[in-house]
C-alpha positions in Angstrom: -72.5 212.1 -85.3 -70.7 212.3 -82.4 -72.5 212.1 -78.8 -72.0 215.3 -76.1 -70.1 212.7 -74.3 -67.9 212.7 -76.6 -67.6 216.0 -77.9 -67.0 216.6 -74.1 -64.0 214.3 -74.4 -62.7 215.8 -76.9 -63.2 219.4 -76.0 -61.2 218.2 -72.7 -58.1 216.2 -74.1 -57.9 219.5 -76.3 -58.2 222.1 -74.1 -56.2 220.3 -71.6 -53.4 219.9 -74.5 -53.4 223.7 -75.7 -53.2 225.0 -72.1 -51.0 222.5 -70.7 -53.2 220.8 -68.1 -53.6 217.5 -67.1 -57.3 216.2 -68.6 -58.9 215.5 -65.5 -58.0 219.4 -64.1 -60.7 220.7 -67.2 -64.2 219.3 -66.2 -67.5 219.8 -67.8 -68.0 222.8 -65.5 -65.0 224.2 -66.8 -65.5 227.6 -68.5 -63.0 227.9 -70.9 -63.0 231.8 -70.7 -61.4 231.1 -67.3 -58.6 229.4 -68.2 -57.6 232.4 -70.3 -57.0 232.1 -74.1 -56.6 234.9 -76.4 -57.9 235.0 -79.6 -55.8 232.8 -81.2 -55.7 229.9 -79.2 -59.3 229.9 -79.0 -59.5 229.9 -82.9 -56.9 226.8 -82.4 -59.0 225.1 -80.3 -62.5 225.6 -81.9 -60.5 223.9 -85.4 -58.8 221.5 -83.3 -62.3 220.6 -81.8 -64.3 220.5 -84.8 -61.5 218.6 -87.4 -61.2 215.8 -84.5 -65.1 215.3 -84.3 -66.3 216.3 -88.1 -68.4 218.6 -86.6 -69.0 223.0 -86.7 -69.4 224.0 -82.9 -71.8 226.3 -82.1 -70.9 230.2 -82.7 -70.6 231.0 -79.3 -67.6 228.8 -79.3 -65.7 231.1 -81.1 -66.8 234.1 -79.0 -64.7 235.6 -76.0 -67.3 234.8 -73.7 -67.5 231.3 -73.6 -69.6 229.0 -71.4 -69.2 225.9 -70.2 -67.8 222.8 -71.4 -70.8 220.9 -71.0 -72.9 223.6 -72.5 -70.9 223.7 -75.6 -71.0 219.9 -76.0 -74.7 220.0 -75.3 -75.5 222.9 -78.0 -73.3 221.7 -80.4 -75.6 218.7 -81.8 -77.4 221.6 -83.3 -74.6 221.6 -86.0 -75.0 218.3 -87.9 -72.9 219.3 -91.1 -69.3 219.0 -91.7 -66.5 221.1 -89.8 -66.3 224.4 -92.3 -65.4 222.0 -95.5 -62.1 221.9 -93.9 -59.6 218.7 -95.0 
């Protein structure tokens, strides 16, 4: 299971690739709310996340209102099974 470290890393390189950013613009302070994704590419990046890591994120990661970075990385090890049965 991946650490919040590196779900954090993860969560960056991806957001940063979906909103085309440079990585180290998106930090673990980063609300991703702010960087303003609709629907869509928030559903993107939550599959995106969780198929590169093996891992569900929490369900507030797939809300509108989303907090941190960090937070999400943090809460996510509350999810221990596999990403949806996606392949």
């Amino acid at each position: 299971m991946p650490t919040p470290t590196e779900v954090l890393v993860v969560m960056r390189e991806r957001a940063a690739a979906l909103f085309e950013l440079a990585p180290e613009t998106i930090g673990p302070e980063t609300d991703l709310a702010g960087l303003g994704p609709d629907s869509l590419a928030l559903v993107e990046w939550v599959i995106d996340v969780e198929d590169a890591l093996g891992v569900e994120l929490p369900e507030a990661a797939t809300e509108t209102r989303l907090g941190v970075l960090a937070d999400l990385a943090a809460t996510r090890s509350a999810s221990t099974g596999p990403a949806g049965g996606r392949s």
